[in-house]
N, CA, C and O atoms as CSV, one atom per row, in Angstrom:
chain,resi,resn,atom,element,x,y,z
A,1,UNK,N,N,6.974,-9.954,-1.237
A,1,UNK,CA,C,6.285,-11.162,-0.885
A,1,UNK,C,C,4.802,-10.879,-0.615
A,1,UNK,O,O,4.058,-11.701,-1.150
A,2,UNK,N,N,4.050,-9.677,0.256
A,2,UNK,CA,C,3.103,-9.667,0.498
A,2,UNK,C,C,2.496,-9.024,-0.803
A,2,UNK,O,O,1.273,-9.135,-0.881
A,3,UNK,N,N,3.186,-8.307,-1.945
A,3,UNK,CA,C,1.849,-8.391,-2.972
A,3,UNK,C,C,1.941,-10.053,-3.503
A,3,UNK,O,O,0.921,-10.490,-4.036
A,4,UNK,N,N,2.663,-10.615,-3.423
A,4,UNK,CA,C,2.015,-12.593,-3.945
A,4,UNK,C,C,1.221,-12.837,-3.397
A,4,UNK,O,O,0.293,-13.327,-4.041
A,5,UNK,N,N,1.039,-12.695,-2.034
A,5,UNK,CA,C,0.417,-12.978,-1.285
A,5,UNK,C,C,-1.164,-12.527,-1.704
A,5,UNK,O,O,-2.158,-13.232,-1.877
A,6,UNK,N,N,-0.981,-11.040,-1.795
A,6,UNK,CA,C,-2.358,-10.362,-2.187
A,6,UNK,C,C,-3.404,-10.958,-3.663
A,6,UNK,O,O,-4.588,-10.911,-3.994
A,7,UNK,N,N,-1.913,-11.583,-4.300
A,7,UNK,CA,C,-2.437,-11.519,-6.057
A,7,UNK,C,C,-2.791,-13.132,-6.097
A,7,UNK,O,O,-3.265,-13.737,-7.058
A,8,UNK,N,N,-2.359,-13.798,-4.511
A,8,UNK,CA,C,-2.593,-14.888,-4.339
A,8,UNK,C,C,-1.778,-15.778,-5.254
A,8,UNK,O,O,-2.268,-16.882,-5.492
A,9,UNK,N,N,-0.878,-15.544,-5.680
A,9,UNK,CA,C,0.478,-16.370,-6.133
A,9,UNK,C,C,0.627,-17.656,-5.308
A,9,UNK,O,O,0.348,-18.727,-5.846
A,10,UNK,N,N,0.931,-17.629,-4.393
A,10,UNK,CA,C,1.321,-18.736,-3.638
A,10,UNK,C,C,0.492,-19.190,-2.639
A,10,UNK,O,O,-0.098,-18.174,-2.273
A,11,UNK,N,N,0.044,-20.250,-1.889
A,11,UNK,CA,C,-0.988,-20.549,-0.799
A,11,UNK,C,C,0.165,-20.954,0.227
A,11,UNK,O,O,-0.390,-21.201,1.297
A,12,UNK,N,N,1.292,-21.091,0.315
A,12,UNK,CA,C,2.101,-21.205,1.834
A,12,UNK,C,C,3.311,-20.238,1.770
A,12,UNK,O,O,4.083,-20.471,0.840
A,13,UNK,N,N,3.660,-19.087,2.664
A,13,UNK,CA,C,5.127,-18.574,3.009
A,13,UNK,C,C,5.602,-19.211,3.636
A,13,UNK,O,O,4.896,-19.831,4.431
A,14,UNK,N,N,6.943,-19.410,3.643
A,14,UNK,CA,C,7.638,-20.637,4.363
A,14,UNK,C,C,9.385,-19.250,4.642
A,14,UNK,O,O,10.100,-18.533,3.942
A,15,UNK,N,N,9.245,-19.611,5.991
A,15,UNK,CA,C,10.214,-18.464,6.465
A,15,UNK,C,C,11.073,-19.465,7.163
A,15,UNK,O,O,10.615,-20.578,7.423
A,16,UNK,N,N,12.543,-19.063,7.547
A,16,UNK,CA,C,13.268,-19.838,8.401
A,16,UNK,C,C,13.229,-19.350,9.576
A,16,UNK,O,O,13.698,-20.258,10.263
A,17,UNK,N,N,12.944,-18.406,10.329
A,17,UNK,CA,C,12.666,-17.902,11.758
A,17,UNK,C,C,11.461,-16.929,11.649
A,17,UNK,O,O,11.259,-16.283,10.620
A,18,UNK,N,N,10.572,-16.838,12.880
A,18,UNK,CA,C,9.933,-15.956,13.622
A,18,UNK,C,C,10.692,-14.735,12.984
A,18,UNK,O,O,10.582,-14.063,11.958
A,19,UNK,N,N,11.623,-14.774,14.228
A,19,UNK,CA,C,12.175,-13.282,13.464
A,19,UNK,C,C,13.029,-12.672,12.377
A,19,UNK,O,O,13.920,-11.822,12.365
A,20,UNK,N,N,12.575,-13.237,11.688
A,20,UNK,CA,C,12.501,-12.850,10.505
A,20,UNK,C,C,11.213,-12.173,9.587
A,20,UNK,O,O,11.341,-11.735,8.443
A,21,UNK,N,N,10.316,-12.193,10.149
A,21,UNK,CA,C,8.940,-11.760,9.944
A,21,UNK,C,C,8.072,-10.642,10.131
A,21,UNK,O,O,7.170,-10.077,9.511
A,22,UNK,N,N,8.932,-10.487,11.669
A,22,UNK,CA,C,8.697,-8.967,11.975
A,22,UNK,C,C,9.446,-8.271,13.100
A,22,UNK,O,O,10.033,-9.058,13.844
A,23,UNK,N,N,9.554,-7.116,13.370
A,23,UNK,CA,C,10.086,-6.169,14.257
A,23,UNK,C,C,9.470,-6.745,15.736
A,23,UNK,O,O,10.114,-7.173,16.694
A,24,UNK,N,N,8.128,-6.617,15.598
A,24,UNK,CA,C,7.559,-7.452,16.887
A,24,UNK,C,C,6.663,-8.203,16.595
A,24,UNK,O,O,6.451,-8.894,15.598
A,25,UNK,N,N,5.894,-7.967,17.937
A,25,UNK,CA,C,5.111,-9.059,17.906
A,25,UNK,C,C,3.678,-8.348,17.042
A,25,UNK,O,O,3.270,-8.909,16.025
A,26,UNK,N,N,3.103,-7.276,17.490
A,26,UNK,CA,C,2.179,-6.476,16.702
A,26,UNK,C,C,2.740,-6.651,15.122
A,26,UNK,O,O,1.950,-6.299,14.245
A,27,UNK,N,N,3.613,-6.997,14.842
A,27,UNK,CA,C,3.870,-6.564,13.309
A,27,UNK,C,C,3.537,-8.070,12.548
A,27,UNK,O,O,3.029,-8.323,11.455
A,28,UNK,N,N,4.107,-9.016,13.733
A,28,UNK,CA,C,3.778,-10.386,13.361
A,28,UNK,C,C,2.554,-10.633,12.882
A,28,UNK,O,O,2.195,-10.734,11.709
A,29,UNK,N,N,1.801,-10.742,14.096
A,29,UNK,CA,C,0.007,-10.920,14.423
A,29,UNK,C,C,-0.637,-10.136,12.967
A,29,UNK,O,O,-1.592,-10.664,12.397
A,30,UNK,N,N,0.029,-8.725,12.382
A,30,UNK,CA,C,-0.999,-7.881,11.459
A,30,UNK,C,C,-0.391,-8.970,10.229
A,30,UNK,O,O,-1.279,-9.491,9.553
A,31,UNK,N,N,1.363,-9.441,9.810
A,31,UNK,CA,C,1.537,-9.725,8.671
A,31,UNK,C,C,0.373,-11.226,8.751
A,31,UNK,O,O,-0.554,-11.362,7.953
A,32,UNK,N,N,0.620,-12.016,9.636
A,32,UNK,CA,C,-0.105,-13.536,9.449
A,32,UNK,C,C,-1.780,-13.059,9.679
A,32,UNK,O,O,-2.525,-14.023,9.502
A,33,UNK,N,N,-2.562,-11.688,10.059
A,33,UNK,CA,C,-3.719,-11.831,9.801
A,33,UNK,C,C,-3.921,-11.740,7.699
A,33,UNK,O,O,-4.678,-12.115,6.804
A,34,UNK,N,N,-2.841,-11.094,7.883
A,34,UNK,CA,C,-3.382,-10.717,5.801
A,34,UNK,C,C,-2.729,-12.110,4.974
A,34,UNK,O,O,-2.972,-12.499,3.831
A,35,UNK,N,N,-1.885,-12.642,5.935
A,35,UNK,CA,C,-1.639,-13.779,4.756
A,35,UNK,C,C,-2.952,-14.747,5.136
A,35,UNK,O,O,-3.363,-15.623,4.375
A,36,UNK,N,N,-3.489,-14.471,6.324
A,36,UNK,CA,C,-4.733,-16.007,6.396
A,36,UNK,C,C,-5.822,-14.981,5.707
A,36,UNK,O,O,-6.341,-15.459,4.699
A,37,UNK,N,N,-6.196,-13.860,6.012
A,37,UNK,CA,C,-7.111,-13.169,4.902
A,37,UNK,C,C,-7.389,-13.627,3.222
A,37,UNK,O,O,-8.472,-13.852,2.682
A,38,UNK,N,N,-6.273,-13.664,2.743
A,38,UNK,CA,C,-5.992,-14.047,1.313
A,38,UNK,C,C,-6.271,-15.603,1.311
A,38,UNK,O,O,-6.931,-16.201,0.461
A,39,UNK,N,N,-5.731,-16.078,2.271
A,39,UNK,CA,C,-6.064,-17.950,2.460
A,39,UNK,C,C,-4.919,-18.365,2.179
A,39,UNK,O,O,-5.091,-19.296,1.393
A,40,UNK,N,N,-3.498,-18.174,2.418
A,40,UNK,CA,C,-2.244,-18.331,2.791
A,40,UNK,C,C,-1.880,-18.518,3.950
A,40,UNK,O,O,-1.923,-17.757,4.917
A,41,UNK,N,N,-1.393,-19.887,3.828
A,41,UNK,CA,C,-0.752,-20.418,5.223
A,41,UNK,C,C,0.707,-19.816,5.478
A,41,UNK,O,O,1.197,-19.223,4.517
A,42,UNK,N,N,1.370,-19.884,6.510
A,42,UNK,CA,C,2.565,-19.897,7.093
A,42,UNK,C,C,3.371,-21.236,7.762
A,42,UNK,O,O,2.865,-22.112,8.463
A,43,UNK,N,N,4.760,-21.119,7.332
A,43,UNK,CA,C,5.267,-22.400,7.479
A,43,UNK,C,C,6.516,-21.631,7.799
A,43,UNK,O,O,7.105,-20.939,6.968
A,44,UNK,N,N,7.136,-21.894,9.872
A,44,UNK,CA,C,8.335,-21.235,10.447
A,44,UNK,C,C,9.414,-22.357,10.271
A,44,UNK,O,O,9.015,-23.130,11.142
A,45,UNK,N,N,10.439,-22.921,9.764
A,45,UNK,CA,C,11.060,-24.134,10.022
A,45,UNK,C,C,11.910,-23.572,11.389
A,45,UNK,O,O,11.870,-24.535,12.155
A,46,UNK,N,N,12.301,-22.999,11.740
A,46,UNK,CA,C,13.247,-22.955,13.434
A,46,UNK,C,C,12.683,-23.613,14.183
A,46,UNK,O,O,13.126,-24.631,14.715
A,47,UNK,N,N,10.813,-22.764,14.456
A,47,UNK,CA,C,9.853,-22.749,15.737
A,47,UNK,C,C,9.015,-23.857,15.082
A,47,UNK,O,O,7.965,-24.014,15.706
A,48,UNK,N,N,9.145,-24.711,13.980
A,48,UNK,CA,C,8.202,-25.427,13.569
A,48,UNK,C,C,6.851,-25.425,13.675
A,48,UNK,O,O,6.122,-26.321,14.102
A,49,UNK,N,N,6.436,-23.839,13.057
A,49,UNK,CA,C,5.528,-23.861,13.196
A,49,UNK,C,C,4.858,-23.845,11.695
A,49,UNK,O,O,5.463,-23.731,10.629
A,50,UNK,N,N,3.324,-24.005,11.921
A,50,UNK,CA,C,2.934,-24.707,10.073
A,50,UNK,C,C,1.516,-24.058,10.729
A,50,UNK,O,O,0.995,-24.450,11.773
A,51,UNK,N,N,1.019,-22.967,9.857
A,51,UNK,CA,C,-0.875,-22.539,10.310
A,51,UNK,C,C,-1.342,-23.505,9.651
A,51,UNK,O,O,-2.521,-23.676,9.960
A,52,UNK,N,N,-0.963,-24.269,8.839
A,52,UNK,CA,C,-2.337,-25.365,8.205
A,52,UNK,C,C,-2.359,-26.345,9.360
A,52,UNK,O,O,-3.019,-27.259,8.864
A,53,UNK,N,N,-2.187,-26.559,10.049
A,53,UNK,CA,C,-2.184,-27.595,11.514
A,53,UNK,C,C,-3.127,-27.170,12.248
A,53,UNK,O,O,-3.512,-26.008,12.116
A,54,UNK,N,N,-3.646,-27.945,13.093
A,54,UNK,CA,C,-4.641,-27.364,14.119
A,54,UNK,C,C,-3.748,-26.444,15.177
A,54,UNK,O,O,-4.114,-25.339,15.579
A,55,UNK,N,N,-2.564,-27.074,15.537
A,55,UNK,CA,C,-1.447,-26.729,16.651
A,55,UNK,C,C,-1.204,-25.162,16.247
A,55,UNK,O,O,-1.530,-24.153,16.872
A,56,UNK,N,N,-0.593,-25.277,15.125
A,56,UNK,CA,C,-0.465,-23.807,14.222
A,56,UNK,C,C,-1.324,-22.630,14.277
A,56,UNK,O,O,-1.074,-21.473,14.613
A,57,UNK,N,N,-2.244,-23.110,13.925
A,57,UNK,CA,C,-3.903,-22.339,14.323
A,57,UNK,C,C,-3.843,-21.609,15.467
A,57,UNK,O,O,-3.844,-20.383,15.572
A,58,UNK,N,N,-3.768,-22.769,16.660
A,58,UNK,CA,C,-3.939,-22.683,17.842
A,58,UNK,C,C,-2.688,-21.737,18.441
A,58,UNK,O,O,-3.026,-21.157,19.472
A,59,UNK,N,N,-1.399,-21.479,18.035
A,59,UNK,CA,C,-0.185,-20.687,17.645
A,59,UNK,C,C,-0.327,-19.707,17.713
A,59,UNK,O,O,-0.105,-18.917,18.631
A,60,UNK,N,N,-0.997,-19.504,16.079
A,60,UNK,CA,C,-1.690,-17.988,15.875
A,60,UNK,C,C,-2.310,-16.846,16.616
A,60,UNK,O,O,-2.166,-15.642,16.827
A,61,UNK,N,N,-3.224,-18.067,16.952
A,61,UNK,CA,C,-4.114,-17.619,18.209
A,61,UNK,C,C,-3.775,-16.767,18.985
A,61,UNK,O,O,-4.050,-15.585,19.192
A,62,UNK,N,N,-2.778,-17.936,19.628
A,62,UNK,CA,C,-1.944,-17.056,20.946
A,62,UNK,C,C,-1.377,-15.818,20.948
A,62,UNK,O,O,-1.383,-14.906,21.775
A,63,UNK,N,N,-0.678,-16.006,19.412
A,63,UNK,CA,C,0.244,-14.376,18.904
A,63,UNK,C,C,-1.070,-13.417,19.447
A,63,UNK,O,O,-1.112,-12.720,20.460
A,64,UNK,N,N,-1.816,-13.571,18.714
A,64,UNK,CA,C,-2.721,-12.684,18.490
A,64,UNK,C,C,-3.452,-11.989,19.867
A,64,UNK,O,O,-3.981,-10.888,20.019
A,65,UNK,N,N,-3.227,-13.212,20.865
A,65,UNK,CA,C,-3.848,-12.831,22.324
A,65,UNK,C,C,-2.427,-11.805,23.113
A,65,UNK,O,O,-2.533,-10.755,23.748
A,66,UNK,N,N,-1.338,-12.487,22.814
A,66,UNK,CA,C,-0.329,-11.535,23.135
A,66,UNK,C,C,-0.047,-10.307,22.691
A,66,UNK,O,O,0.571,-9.505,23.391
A,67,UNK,N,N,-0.676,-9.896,20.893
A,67,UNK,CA,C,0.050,-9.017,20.608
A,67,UNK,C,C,-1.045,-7.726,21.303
A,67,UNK,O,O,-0.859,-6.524,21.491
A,68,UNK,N,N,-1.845,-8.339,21.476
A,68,UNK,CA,C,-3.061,-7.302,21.990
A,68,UNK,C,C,-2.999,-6.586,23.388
A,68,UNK,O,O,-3.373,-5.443,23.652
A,69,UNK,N,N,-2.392,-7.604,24.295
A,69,UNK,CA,C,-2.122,-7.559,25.694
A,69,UNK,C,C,-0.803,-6.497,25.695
A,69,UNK,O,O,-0.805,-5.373,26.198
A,70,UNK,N,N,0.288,-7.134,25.020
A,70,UNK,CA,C,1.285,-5.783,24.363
A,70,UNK,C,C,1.075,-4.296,23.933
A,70,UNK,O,O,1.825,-3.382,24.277
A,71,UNK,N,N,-0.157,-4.140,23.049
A,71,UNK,CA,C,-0.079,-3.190,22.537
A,71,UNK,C,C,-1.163,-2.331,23.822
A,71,UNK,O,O,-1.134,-1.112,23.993
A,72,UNK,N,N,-1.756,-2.969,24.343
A,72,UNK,CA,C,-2.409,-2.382,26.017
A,72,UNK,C,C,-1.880,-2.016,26.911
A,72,UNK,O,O,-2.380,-1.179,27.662
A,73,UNK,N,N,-0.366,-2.695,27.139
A,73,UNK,CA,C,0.388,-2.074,28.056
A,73,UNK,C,C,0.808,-0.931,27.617
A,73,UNK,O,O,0.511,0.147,28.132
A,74,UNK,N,N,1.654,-1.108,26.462
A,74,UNK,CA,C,1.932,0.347,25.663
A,74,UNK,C,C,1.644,1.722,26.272
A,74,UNK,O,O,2.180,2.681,26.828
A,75,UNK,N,N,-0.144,0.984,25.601
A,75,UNK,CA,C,-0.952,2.295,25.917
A,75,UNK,C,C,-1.209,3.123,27.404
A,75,UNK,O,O,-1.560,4.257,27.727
A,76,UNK,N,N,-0.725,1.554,28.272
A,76,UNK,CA,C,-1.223,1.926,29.420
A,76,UNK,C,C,0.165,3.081,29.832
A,76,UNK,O,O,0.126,4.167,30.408
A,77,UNK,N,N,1.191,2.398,29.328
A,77,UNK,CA,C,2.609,2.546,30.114
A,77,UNK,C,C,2.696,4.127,29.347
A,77,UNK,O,O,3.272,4.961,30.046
A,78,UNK,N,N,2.176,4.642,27.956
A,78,UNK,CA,C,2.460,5.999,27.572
A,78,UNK,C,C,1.017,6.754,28.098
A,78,UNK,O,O,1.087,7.848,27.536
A,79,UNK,N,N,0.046,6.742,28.698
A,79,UNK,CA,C,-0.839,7.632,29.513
A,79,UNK,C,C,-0.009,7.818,31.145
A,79,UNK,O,O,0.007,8.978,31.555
A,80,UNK,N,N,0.688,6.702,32.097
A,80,UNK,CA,C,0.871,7.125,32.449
A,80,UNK,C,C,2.158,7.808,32.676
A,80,UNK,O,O,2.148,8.558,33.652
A,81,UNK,N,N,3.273,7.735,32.013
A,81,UNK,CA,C,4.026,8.603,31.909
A,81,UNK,C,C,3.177,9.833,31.451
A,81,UNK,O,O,3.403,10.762,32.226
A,82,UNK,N,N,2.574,10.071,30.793
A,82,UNK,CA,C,1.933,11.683,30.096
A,82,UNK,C,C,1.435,12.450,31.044
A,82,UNK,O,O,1.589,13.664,31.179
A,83,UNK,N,N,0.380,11.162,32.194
A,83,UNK,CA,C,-0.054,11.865,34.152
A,83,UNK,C,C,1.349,11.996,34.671
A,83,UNK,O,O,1.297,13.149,35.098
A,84,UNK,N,N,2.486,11.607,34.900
A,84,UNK,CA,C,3.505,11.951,35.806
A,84,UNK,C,C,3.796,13.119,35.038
A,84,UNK,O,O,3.598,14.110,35.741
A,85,UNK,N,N,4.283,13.495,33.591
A,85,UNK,CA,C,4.527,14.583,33.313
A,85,UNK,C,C,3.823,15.813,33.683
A,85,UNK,O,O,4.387,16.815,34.121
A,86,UNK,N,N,2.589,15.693,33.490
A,86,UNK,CA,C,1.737,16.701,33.642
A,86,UNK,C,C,1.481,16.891,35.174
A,86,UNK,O,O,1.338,18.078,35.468
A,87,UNK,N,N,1.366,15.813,36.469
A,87,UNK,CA,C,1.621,16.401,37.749
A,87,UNK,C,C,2.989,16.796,37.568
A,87,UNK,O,O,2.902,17.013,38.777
A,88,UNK,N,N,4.393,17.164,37.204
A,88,UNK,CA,C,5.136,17.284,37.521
A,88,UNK,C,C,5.369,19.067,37.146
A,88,UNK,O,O,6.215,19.898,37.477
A,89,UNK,N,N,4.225,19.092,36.355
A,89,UNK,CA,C,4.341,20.481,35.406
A,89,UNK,C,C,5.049,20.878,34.531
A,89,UNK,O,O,5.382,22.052,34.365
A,90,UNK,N,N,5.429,19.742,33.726
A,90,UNK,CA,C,6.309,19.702,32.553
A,90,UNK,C,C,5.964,20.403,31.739
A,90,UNK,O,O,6.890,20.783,31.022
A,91,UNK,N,N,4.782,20.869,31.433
A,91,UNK,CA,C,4.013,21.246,30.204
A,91,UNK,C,C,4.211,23.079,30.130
A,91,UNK,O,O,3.888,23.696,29.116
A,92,UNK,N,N,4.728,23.702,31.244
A,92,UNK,CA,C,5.039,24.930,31.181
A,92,UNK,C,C,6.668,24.791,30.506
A,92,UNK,O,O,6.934,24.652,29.312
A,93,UNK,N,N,7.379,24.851,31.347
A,93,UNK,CA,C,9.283,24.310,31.102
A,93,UNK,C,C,9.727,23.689,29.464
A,93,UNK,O,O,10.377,24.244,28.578
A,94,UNK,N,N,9.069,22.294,29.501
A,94,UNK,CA,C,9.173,21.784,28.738
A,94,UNK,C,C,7.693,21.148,28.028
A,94,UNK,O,O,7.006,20.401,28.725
A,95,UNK,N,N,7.229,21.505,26.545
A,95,UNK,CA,C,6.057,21.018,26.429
A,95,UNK,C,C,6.316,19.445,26.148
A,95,UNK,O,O,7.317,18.920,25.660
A,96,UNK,N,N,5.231,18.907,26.559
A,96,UNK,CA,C,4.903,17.526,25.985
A,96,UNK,C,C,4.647,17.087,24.866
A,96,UNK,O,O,3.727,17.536,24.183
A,97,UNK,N,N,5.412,16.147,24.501
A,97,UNK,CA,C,5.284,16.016,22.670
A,97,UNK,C,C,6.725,16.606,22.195
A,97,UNK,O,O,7.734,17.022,22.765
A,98,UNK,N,N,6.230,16.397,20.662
A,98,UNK,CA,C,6.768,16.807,19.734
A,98,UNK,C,C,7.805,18.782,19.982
A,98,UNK,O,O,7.254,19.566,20.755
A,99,UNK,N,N,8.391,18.988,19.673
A,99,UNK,CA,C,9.476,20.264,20.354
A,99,UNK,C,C,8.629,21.218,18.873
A,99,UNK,O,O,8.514,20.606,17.811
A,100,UNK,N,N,8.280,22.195,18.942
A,100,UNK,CA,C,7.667,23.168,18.053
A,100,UNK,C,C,8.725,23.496,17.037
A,100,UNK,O,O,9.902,23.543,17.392
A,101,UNK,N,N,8.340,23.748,15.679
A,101,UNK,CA,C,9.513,23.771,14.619
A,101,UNK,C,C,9.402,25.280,14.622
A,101,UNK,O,O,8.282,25.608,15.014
A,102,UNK,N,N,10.092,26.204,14.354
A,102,UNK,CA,C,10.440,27.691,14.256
A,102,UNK,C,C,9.884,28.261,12.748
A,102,UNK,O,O,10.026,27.773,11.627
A,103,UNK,N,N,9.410,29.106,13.053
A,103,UNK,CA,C,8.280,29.524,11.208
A,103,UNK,C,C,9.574,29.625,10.813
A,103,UNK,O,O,9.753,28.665,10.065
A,104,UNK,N,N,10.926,30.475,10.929
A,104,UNK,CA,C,11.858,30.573,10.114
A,104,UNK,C,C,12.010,29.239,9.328
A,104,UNK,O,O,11.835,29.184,8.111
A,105,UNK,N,N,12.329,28.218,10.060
A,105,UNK,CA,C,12.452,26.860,9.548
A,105,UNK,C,C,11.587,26.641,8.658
A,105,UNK,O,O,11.715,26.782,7.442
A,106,UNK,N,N,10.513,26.223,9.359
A,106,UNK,CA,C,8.950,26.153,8.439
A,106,UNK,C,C,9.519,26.920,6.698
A,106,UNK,O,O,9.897,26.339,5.681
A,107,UNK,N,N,9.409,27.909,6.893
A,107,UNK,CA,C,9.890,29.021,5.457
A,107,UNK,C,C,10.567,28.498,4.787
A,107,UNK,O,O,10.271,28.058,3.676
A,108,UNK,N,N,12.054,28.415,5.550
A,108,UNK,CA,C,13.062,27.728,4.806
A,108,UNK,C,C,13.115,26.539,4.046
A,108,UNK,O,O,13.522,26.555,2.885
A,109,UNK,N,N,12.577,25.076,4.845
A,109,UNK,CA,C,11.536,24.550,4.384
A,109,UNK,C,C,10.593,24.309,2.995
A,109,UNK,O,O,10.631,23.324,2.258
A,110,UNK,N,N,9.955,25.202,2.897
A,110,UNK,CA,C,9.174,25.699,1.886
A,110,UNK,C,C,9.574,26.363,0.686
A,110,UNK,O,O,9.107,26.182,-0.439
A,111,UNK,N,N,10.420,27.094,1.008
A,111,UNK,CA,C,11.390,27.667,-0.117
A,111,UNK,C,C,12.334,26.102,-0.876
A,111,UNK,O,O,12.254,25.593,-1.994
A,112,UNK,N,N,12.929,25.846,-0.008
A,112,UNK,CA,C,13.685,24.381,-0.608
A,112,UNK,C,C,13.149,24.022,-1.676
A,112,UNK,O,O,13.662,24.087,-2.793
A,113,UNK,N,N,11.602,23.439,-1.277
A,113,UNK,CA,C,10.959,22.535,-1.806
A,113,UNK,C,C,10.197,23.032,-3.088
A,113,UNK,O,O,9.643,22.346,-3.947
A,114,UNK,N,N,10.296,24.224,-3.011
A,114,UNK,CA,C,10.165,25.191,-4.151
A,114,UNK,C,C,10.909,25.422,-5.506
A,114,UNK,O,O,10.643,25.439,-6.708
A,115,UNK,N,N,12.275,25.634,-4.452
A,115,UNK,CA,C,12.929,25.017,-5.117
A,115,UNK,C,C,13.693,23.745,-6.385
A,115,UNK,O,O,14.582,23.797,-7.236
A,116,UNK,N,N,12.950,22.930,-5.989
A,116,UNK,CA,C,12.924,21.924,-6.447
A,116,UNK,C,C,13.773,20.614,-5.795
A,116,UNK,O,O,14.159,19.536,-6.245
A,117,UNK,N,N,13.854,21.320,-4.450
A,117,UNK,CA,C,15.293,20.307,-3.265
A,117,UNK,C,C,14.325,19.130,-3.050
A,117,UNK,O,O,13.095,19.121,-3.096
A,118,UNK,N,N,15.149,18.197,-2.816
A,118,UNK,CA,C,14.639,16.662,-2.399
A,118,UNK,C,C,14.622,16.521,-0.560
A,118,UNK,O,O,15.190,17.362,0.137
A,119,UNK,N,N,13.914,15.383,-0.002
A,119,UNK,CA,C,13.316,15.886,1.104
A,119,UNK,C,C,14.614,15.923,1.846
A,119,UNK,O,O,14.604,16.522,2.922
A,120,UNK,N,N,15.908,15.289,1.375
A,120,UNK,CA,C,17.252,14.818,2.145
A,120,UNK,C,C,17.929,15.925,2.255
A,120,UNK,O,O,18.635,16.141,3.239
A,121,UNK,N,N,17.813,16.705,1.335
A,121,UNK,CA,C,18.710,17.900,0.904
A,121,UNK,C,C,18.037,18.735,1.739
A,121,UNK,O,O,18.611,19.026,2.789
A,122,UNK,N,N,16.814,19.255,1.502
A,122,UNK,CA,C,15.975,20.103,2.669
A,122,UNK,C,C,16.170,19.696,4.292
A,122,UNK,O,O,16.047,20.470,5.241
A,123,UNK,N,N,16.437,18.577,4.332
A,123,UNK,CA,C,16.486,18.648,5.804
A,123,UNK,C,C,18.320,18.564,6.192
A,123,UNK,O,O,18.367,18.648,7.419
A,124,UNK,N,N,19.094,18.496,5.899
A,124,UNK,CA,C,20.477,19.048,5.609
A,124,UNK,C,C,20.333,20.412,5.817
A,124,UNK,O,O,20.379,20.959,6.919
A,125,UNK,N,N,20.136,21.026,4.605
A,125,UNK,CA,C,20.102,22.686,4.736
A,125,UNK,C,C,19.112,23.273,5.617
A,125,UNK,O,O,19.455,24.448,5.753
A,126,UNK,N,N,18.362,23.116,6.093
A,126,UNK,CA,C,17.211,23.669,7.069
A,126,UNK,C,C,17.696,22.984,8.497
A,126,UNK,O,O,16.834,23.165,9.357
A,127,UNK,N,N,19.002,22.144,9.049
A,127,UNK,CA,C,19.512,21.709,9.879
A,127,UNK,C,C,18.405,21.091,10.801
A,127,UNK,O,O,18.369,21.339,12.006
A,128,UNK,N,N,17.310,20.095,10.035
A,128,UNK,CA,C,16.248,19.584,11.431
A,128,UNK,C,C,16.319,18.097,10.464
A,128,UNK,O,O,17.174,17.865,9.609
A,129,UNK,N,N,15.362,17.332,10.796
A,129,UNK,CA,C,15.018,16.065,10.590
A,129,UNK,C,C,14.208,15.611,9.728
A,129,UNK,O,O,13.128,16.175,9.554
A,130,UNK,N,N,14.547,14.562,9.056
A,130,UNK,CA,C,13.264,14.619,7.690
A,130,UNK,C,C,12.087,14.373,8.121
A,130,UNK,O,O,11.172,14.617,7.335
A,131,UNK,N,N,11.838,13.982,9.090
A,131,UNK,CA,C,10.090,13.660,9.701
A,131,UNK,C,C,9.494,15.044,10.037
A,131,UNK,O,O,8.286,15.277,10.001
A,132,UNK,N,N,10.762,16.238,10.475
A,132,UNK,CA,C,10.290,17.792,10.307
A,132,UNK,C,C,9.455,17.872,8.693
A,132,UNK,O,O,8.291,18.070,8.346
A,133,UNK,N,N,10.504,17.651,8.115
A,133,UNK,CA,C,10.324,18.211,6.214
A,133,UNK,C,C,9.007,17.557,6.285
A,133,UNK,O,O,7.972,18.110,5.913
A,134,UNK,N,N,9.052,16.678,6.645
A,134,UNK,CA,C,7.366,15.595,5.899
A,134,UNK,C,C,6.461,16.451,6.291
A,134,UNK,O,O,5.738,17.105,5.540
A,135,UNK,N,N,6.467,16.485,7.662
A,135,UNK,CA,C,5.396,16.892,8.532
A,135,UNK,C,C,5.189,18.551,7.875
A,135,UNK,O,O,4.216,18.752,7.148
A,136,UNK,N,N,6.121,19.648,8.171
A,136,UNK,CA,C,5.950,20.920,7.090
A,136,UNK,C,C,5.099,20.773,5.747
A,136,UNK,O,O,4.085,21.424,5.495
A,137,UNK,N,N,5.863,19.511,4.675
A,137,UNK,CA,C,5.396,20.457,3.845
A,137,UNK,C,C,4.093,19.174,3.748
A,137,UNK,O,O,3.730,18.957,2.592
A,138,UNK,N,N,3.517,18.488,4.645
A,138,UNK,CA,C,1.897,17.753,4.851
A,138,UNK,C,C,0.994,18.808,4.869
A,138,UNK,O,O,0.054,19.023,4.104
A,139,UNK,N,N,1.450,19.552,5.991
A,139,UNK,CA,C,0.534,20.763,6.338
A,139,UNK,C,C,0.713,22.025,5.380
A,139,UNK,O,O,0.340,23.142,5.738
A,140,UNK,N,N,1.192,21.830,4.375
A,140,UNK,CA,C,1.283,22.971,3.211
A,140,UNK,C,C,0.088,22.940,2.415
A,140,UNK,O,O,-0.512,21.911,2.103
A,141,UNK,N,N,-0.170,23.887,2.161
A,141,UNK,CA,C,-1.295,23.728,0.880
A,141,UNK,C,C,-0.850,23.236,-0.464
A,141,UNK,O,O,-1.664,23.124,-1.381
């Protein structure tokens, strides 16, 4: 739908719910900034909502004031968990973040993919997670 949108196919999406649109509210606010970018309206029939309306507009708006206020707490709410960790001295015991992948792995890894293994199969046989595999072979030359 959003390359029509881009190639400008259509001037209204017409959805039957909110959520149906997005995961949240940040996902909402970014899809309805690129459909009004292009000059595509939105039309919700549940929440009756329609952006070609002034009301709609005024709708938007709001998403947009919320999704911001949301994505601030976020930020606020993951700094300070990161200060309680770090007074607590987590960072010796247990580091903060991401858990360090083992060069053996790393290798193994690399060999796979050398192989000619797909990223599913590599992370099967190397027993870690495919966001490991990505992240390995990103940082590969």
């Amino acid at each position: 739908m959003l390359k029509g949108v881009a190639r400008r196919d259509f001037d209204l999406v017409a959805a039957w719910s909110v959520d149906r649109l997005g995961r949240s509210l940040i996902d909402l606010v970014a899809m309805l900034q690129e459909l009004h970018s292009t000059g595509v309206d939105l039309y919700v029939h549940q929440q009756g909502v329609n952006t070609r309306t002034p009301a709609g507009k005024a709708l938007f708006a709001m998403l947009g004031v919320f999704a911001e206020f949301e994505r601030s707490m976020i930020q606020e709410r993951v700094r300070a968990g990161m200060a309680k960790a770090r007074a607590k001295g987590t960072k010796s015991g247990n580091p903060i973040g991401r858990p360090t992948v083992l060069s053996d792995t790393e290798d193994r890894i690399r060999e796979l993919r050398a192989e000619g293994f797909g990223i599913l199969k590599i992370a099967e046989s190397a027993g870690c997670g495919v966001s490991v595999v990505q992240r390995v072979l990103a940082a590969s030359p």
